[in-house]
Residue frames relative to the residue before (quaternion, step in Angstrom):
aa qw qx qy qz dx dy dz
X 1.0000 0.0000 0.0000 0.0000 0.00 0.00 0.00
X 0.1590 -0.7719 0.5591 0.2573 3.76 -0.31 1.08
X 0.8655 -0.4447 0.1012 0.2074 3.34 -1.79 0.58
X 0.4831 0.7040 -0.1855 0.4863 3.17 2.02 -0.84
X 0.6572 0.6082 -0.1305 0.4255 3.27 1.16 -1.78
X 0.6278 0.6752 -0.1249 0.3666 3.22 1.21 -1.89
X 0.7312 0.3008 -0.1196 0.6004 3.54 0.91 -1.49
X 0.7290 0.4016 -0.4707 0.2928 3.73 0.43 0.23
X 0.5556 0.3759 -0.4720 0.5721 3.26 1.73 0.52
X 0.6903 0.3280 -0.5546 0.3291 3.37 0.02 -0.22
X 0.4154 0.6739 -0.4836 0.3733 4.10 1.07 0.08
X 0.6280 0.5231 -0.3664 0.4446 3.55 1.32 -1.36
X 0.6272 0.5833 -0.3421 0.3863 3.25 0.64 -1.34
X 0.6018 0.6444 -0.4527 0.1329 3.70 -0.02 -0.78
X 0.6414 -0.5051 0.4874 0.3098 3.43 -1.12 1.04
X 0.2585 -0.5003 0.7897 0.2436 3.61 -1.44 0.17
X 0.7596 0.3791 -0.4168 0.3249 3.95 0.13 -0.36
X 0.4712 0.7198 -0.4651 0.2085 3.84 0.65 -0.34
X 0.5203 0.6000 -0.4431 0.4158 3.47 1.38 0.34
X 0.2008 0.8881 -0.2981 0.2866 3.30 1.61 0.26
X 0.7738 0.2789 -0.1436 0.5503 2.66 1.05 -1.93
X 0.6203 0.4404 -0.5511 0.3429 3.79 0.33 0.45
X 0.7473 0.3430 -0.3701 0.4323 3.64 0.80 0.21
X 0.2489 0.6371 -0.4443 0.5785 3.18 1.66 0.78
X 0.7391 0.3627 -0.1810 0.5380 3.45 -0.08 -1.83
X 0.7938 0.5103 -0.2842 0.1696 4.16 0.24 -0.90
X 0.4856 0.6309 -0.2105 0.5673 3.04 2.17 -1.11
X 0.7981 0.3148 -0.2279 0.4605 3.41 0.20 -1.28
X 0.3894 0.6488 -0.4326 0.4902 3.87 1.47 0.59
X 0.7299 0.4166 -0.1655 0.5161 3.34 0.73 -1.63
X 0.7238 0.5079 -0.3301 0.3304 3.75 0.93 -0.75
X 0.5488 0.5553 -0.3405 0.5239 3.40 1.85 -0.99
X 0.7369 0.2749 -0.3738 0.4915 4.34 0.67 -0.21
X 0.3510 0.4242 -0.6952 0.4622 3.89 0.68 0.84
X 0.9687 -0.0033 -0.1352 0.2080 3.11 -0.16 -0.96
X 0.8778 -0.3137 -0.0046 0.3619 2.84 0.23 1.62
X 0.5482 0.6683 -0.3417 0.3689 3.71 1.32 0.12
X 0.4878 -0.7227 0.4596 0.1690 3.94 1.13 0.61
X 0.9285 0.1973 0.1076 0.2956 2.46 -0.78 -2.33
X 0.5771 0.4779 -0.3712 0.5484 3.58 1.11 -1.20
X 0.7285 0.3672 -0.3859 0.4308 4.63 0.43 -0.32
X 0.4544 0.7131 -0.2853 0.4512 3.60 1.61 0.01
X 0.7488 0.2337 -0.1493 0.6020 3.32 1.50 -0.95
X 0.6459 0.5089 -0.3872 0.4170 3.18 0.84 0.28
X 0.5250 0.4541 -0.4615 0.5524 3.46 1.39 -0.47
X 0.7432 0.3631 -0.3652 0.4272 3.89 0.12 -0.70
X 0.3874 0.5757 -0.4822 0.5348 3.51 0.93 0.35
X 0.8009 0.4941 -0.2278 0.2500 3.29 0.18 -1.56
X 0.5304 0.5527 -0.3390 0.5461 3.09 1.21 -1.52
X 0.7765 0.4322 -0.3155 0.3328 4.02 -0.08 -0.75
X 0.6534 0.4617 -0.4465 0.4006 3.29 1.22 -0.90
X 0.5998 0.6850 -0.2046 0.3595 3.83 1.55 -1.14
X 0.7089 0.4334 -0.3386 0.4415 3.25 1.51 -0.10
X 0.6365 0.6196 -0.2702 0.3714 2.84 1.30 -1.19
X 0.7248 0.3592 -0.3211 0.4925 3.83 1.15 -0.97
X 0.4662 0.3382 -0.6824 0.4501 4.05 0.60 0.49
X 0.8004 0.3403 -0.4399 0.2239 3.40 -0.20 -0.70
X 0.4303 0.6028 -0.4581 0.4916 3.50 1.32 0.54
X 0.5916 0.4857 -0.2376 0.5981 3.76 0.89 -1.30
X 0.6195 0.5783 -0.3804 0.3703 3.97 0.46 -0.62
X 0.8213 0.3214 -0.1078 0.4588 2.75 0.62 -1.70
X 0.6285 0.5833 -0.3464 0.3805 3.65 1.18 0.23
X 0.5427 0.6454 -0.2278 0.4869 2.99 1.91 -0.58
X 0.6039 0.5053 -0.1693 0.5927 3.55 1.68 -1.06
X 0.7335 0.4567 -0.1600 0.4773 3.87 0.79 -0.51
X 0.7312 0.0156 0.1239 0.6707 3.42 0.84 -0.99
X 0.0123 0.7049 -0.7076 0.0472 4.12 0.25 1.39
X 0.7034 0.4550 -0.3803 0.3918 3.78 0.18 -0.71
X 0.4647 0.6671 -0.3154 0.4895 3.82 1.17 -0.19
X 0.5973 0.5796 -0.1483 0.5341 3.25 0.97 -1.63
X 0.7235 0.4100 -0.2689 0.4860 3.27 -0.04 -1.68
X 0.8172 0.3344 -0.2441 0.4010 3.69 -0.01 -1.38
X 0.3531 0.6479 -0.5037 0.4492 3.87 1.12 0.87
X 0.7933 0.3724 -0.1038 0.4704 3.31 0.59 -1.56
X 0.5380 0.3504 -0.4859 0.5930 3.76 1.20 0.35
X 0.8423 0.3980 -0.2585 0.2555 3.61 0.28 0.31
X 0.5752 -0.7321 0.3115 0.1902 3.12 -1.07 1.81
X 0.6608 0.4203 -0.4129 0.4650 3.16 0.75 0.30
X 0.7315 0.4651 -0.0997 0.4886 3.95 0.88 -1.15
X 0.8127 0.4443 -0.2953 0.2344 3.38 0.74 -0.67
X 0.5728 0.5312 -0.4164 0.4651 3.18 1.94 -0.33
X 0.1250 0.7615 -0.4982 0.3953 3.67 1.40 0.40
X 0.7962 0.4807 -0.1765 0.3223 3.83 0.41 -1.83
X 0.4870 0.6088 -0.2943 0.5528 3.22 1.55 -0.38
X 0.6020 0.5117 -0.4096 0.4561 4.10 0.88 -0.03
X 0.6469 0.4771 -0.2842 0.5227 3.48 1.56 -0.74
X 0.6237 0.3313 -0.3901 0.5908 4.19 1.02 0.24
X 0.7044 0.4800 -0.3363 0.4005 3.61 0.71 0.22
X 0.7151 0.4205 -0.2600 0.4942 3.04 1.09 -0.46
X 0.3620 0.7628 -0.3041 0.4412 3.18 1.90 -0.22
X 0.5795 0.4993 -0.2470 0.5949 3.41 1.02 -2.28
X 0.6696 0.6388 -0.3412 0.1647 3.46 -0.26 -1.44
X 0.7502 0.2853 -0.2293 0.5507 3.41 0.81 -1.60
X 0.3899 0.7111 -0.4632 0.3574 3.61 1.23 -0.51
X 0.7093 0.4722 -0.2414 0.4644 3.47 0.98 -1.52
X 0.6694 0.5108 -0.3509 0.4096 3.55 0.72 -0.90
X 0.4951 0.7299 -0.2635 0.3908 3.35 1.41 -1.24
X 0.6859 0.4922 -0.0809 0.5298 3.33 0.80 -1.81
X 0.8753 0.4575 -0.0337 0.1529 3.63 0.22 -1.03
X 0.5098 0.5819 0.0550 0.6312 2.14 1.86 -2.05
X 0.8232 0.2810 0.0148 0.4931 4.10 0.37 -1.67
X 0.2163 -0.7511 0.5376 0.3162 3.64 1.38 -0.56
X 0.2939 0.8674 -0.3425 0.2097 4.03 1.83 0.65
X 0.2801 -0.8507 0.4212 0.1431 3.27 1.27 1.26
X 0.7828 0.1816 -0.1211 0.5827 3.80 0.21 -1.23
X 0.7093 0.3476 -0.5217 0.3222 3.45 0.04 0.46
X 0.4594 0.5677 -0.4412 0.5215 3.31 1.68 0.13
X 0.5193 0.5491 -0.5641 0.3325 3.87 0.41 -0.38
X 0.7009 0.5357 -0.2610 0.3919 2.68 0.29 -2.31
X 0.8753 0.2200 -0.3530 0.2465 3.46 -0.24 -0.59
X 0.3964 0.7961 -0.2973 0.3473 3.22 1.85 0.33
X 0.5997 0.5742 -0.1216 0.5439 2.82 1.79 -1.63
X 0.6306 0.4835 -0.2760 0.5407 3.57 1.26 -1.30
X 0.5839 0.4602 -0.4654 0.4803 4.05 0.87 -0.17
X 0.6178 0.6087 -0.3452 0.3588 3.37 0.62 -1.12
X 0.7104 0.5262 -0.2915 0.3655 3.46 0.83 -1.69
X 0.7966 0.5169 -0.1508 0.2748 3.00 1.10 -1.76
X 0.4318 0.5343 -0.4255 0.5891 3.52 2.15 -0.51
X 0.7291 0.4368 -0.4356 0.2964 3.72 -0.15 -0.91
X 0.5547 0.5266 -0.4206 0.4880 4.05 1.10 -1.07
X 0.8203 0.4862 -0.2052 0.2204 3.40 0.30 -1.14
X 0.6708 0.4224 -0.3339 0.5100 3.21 1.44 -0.88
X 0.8108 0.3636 -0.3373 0.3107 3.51 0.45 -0.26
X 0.3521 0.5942 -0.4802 0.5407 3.54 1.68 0.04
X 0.7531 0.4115 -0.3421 0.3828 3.64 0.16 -0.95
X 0.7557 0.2691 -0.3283 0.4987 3.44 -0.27 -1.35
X 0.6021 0.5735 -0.4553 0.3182 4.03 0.09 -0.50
X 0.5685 0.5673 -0.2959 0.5172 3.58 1.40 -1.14
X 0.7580 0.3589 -0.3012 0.4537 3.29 0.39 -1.65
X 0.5633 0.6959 -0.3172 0.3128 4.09 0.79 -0.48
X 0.7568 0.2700 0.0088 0.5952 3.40 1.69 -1.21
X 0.4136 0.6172 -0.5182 0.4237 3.45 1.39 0.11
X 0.5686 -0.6620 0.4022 0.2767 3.00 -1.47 1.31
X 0.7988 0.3859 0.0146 0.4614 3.23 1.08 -1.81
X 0.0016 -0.8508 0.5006 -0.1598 3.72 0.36 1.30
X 0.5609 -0.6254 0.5008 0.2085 3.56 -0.80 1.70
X 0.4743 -0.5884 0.5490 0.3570 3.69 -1.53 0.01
X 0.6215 -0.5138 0.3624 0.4673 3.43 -1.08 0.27
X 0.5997 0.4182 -0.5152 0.4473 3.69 0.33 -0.58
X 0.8746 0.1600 -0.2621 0.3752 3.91 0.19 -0.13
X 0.5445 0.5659 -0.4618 0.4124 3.53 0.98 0.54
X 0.7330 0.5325 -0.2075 0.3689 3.42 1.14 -1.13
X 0.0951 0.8261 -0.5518 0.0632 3.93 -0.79 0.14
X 0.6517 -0.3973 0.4607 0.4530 3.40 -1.41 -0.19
X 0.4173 0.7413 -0.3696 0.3738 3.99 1.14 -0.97
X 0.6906 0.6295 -0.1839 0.3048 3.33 0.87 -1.46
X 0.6327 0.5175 -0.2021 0.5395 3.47 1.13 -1.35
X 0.2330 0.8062 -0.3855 0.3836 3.71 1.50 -0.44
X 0.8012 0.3892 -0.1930 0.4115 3.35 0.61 -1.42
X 0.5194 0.5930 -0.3656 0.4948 3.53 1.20 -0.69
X 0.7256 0.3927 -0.3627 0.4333 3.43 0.24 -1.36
X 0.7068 0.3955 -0.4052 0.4241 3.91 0.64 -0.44
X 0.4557 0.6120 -0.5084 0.3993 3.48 1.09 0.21
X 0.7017 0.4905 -0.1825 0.4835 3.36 0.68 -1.85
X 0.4067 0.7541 -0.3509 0.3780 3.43 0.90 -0.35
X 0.6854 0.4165 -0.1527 0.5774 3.28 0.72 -2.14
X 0.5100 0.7292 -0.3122 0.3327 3.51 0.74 -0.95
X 0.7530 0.3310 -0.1610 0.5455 3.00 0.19 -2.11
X 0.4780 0.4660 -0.6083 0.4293 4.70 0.51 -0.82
X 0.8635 0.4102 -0.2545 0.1458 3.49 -0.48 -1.65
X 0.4870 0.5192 -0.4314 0.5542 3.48 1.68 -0.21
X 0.5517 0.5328 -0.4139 0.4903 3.93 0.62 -0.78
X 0.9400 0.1773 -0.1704 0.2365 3.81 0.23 -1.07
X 0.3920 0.7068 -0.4908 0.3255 3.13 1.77 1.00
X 0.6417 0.4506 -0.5405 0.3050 3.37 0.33 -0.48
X 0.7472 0.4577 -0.2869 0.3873 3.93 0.49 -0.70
X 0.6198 0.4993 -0.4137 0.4421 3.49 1.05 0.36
X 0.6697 -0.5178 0.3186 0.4265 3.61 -1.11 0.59
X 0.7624 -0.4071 0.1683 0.4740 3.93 -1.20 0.70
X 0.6002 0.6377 -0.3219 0.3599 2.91 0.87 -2.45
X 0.7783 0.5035 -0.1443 0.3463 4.20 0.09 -2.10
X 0.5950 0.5405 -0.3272 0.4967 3.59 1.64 -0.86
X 0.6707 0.4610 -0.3087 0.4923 3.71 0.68 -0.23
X 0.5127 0.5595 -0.4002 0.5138 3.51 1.25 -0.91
X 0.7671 0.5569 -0.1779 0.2642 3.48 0.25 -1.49
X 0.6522 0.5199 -0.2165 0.5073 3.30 1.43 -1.48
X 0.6635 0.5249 -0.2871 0.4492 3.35 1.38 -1.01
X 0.4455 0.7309 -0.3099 0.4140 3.37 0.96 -0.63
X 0.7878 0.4364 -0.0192 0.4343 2.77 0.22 -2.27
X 0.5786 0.5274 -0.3640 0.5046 3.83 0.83 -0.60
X 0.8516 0.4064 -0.2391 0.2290 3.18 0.51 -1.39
X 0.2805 0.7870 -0.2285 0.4997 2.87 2.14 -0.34
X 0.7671 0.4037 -0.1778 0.4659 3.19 -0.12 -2.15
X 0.6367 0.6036 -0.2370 0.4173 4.06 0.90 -1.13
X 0.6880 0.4958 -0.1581 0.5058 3.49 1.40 -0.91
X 0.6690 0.4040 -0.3037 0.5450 3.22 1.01 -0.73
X 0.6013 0.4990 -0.3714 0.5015 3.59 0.55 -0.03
X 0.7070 0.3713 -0.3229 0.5079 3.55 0.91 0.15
X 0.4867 0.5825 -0.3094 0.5728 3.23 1.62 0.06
X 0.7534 0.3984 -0.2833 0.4397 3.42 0.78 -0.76
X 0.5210 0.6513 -0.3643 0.4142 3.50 1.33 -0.35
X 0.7067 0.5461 -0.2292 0.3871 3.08 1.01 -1.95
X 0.6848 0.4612 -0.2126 0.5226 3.54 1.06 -1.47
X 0.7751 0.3966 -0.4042 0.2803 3.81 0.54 -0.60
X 0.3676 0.7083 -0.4974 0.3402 3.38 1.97 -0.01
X 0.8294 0.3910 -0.2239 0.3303 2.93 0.32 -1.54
X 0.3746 0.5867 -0.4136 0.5869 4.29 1.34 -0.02
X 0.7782 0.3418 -0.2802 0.4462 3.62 0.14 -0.96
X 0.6936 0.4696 -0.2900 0.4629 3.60 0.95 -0.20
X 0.5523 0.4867 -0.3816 0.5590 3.47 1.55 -0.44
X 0.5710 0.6512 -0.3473 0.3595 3.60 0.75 -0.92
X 0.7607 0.5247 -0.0553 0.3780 3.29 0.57 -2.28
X 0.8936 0.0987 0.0617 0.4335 3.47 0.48 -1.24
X 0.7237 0.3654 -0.2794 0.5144 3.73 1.78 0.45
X 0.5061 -0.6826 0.2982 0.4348 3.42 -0.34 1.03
X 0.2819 -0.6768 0.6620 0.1555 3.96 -1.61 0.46
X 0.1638 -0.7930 0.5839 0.0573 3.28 -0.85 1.00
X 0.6481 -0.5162 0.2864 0.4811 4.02 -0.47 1.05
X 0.5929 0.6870 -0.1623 0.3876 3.36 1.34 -1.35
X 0.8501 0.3541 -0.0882 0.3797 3.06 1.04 -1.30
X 0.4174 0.7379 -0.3182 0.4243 3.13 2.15 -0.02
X 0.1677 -0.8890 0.4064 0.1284 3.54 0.57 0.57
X 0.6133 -0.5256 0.4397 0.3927 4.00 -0.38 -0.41
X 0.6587 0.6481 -0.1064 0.3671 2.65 1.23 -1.67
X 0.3039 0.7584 -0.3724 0.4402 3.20 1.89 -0.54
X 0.8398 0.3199 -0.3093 0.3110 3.29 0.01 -1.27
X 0.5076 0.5868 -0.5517 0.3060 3.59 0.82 0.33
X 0.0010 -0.7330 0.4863 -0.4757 3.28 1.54 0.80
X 0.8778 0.2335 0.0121 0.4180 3.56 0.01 -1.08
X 0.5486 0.5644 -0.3682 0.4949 3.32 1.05 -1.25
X 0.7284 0.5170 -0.3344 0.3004 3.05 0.20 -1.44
X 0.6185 0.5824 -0.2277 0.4758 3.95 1.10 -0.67
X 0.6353 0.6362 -0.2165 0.3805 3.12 1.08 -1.22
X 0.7959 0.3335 -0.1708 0.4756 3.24 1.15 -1.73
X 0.5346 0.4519 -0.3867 0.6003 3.90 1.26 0.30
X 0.6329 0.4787 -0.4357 0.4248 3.21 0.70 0.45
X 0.6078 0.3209 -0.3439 0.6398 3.57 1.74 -0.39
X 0.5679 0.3619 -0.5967 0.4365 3.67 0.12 -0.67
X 0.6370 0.3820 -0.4933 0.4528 4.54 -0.15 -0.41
X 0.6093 0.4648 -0.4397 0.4683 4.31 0.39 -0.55
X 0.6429 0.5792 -0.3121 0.3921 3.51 0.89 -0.61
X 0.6961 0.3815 -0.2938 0.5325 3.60 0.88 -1.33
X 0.7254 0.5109 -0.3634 0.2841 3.52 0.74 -0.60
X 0.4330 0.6255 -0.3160 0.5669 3.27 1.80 -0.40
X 0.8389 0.3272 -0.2154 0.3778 3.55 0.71 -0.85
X 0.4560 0.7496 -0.4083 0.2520 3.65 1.82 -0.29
X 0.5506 0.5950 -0.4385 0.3881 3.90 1.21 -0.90
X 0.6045 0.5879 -0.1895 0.5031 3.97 1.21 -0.11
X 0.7307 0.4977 0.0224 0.4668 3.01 1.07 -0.96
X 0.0495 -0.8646 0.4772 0.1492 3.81 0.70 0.34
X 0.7098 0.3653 -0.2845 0.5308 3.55 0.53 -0.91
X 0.5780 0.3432 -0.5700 0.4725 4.09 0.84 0.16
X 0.7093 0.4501 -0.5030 0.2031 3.42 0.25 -1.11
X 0.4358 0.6604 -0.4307 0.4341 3.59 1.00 -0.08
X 0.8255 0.2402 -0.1949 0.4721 3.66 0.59 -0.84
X 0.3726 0.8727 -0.2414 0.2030 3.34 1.39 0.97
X 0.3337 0.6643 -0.3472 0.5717 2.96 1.93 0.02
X 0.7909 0.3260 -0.2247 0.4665 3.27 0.05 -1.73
X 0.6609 0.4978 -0.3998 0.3944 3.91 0.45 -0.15
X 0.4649 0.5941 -0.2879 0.5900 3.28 1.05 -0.84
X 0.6122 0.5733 -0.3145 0.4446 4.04 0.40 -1.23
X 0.7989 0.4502 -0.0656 0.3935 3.25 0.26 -1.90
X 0.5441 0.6402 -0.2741 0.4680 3.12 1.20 -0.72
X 0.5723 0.6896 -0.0757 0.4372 3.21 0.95 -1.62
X 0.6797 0.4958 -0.1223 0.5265 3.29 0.69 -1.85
X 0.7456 0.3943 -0.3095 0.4392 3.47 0.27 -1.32
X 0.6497 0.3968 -0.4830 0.4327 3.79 0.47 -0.58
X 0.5678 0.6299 -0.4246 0.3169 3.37 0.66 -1.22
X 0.6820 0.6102 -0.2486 0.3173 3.52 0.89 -1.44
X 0.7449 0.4383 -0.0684 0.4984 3.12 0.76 -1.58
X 0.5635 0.3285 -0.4491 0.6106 3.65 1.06 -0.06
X 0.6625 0.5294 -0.4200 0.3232 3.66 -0.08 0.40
X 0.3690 0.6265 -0.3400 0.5965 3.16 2.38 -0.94
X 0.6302 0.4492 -0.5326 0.3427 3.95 -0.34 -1.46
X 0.7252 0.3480 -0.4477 0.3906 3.89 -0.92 -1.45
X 0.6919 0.5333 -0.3294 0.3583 4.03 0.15 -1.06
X 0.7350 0.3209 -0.2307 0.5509 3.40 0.67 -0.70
X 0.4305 0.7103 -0.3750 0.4117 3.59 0.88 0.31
X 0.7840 0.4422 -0.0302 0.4347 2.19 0.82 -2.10
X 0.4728 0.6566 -0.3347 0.4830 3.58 1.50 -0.94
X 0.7465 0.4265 -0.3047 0.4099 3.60 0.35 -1.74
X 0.6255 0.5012 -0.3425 0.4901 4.25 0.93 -0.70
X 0.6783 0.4966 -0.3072 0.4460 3.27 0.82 -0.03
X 0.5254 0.5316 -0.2535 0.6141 3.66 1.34 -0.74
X 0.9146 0.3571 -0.0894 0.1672 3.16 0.22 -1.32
X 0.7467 0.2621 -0.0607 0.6083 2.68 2.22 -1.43
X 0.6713 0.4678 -0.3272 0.4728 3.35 1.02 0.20
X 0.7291 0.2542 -0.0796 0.6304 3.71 1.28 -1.16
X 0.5347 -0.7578 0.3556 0.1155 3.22 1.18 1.35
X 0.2057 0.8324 -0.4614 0.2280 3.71 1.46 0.32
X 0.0295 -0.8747 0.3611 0.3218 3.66 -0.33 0.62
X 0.8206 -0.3836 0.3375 0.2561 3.32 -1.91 0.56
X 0.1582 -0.9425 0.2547 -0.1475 3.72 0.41 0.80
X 0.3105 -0.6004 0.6881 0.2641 3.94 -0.34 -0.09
X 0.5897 0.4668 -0.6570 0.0516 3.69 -1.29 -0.48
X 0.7156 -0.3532 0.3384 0.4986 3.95 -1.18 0.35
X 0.6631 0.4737 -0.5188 0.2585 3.81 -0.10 -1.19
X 0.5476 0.5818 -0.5290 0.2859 3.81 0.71 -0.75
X 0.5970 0.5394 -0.4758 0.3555 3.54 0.58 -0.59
X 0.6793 0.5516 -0.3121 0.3701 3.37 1.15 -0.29
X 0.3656 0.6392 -0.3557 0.5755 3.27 1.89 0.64
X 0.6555 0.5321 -0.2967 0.4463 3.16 0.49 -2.14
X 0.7098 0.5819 -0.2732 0.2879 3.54 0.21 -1.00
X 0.7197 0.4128 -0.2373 0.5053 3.40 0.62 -0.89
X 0.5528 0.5982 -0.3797 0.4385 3.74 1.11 -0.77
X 0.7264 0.3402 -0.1575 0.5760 3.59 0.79 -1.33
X 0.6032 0.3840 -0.4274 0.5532 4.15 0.59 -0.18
X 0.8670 0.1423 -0.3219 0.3528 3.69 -0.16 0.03
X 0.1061 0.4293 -0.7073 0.5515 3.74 1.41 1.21
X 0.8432 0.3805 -0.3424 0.1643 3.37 -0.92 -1.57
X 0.5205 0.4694 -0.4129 0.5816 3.70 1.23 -1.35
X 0.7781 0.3917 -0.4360 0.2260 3.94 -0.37 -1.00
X 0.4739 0.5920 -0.4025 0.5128 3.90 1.15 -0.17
X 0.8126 0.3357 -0.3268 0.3468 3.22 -0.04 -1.33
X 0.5508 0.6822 -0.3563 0.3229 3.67 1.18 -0.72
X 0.4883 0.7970 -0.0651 0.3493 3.14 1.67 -1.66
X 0.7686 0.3556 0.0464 0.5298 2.48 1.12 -1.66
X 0.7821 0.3252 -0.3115 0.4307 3.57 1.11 -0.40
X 0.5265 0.5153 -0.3885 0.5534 3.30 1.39 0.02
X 0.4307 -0.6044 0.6163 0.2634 3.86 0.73 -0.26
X 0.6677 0.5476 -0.4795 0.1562 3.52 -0.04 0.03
X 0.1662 -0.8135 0.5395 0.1394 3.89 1.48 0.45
X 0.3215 0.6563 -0.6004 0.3248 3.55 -0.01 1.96
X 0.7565 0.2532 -0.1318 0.5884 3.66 0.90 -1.24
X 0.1511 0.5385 -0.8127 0.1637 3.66 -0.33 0.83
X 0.7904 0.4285 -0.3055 0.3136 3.31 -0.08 -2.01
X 0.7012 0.3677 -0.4067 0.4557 3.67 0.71 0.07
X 0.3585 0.5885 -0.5609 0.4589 3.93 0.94 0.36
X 0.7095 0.5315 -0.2100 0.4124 3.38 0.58 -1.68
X 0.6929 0.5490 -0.2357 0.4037 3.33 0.88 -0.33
X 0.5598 0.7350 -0.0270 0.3816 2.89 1.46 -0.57
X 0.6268 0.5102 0.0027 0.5889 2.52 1.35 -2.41
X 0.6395 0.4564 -0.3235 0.5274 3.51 0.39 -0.69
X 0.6589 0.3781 -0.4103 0.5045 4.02 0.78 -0.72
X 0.6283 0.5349 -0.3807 0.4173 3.50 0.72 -0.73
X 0.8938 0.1960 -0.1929 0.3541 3.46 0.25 -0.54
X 0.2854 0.6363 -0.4883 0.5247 3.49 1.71 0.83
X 0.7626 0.3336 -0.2468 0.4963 3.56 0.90 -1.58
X 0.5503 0.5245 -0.4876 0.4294 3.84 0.82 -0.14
X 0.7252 0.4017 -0.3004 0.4717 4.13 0.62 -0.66
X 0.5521 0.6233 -0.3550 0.4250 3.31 1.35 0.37
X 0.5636 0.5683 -0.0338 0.5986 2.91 1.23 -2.21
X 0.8457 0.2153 -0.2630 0.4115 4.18 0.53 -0.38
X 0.3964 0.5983 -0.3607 0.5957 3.47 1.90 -0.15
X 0.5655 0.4828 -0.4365 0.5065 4.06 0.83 -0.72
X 0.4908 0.7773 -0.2789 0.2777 3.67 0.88 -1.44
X 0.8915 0.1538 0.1155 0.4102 2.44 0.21 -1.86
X 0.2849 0.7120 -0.3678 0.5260 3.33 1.70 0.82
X 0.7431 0.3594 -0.1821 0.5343 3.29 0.67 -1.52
X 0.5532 0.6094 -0.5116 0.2467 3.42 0.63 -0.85
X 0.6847 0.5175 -0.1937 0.4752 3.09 1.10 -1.79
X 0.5178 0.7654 -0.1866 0.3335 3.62 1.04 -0.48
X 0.7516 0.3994 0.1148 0.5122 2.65 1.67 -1.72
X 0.6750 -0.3056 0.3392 0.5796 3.04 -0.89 -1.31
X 0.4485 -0.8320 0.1729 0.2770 3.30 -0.62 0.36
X 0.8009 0.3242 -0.2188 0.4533 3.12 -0.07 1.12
X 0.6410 0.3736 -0.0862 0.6649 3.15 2.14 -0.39
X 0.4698 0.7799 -0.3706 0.1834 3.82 0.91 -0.94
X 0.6305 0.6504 -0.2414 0.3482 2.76 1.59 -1.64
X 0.7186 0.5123 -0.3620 0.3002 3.83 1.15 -0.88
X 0.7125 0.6113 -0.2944 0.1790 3.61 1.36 -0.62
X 0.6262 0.5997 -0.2333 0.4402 3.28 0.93 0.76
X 0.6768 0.5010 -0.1004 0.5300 3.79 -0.27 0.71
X 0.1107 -0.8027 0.5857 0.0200 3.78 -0.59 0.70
């Protein structure tokens, strides 16, 4: 196969999830300058910004080469919640953007570009998967992948709490309101989607194989509705008609960490079992970034909470975290960059994984 030939199949192949690793690489940016690490969230944001161009213009040029590929991703229950890594990872650098650069208008824009890209996606997807004729069983439609969509909800969530305070009075209420209703929605998403996980889990058989990574957005997903809720509460003394609903946010908030720290020992335990009992091997494929992620989102959600409840108890576990988050991120990009070399060069790394 000559070299030309080479990259338009491994273009077909490409994951919809490999935006993963920018909200992998961005979270555990924003989590290394809570707590105090500068320089190590310095190279990762300028990491990021490269890794974020380079895969649209991968996704570009796959869309232009193989559109019917594309299309038949997003009708599928396995690949299409995949598309939901490209509106998260959007939010993500948005956040770094915002935080990280204090980069007011380039945080809009890519706020607005989260907004656009959650709205195309959630309803292209679930509407496809709603009216598709042919529809997988649950033991092979369903996954961790799924919950994907929350986190790109909470996503929009977590931009618009970042850009109320710097917008004029009238837009700070728009936003907060936004963002609540957002943060309120995605929590019914996670219910709806973790019913049906907890029933695949409970009462249908799992094969090592079928344990995915993605699993752990199990958690992620909790983690980041646990900041986008530290956020509104951070923002409610502004807000008259939130600080009113501050109890009950503060609650939920609460709930979600609570939740998702209960996810961590289980999915451990899940991954020793795949790995060290059913001998499953240890791999590269994109979904791991869906690990990386949750390790470094719920350091970050557990600071900020910490911090909006006032209760100065769980730094020293953030820090703990961080350190898991970016042990498994120099793993999870050392796999990367294994295959690359593995592969084709410079590109191999995308053709594998959903």
């Amino acid at each position: 196969m000559n070299t030309l030939a080479a990259w338009r199949a491994a273009l077909a192949e490409l994951s919809p999830a490999n935006f993963g690793l920018v909200m992998a690489t961005g979270i555990l940016a924003l989590a290394a300058g809570m707590l105090g690490l500068p320089w190590v969230a310095r190279v990762l944001l300028v990491l990021n910004v490269a890794q974020y161009a380079l895969l649209w213009l991968l996704y570009l040029l796959r869309a232009l080469i193989w559109p019917r590929r594309c299309l038949g991703d997003l009708t599928d229950h396995a690949r299409g919640p995949g598309y939901f890594t490209v509106v998260a990872a959007t939010g993500v650098l948005a956040s770094q953007v915002l935080v990280q650069e204090q980069a007011r208008q380039a945080g809009l824009a890519l706020g607005v570009l989260t907004l656009v890209l959650w709205a195309a996606f959630t309803y292209s997807i679930f509407l496809a998967f709603i009216i598709k004729r042919d529809k997988p069983p649950l033991v092979q439609g369903i996954s961790g992948s799924w919950l994907l969509a929350v986190v790109a909800t909470q996503s929009v969530a977590v931009v618009c709490a970042l850009l109320a305070p710097d917008v004029a009075l009238r837009w700070r209420a728009t936003l907060n309101f936004l963002a609540l209703t957002l943060w309120l929605w995605a929590g019914v998403l996670y219910l709806w989607l973790m019913g049906l996980i907890f029933y695949r889990f409970m009462f249908l058989r799992l094969a090592p194989e079928e344990l995915v990574p993605s699993y752990w957005i199990n958690m992620g997903a909790l983690a980041i509705s646990t900041l986008a809720g530290a956020l509104l509460i951070h923002e409610a003394p502004q807000a008259p008609w939130l600080a009113m609903l501050l109890p009950f946010v503060k609650g939920v908030t609460l709930t979600y960490w609570a939740a998702g720290s209960w996810w961590i020992p289980v999915l451990v335990l899940l991954g020793v079992w795949r790995h060290g009992v059913r001998r499953y091997p240890l791999v590269y494929e994109p979904r791991y970034w869906a690990l990386v992620f949750p390790l470094g989102m719920y350091a970050a959600c557990t600071w900020q909470m910490d911090h909006a409840l006032q209760l100065a108890l769980l730094e020293p576990l953030a820090r703990v975290f961080l350190g898991f988050g970016l042990l498994a991120w120099l793993l999870t990009f050392a796999g990367l960059v294994r295959r690359v070399f593995r592969l084709l060069p410079g590109f191999g790394v995308y053709r594998s994984g959903t």
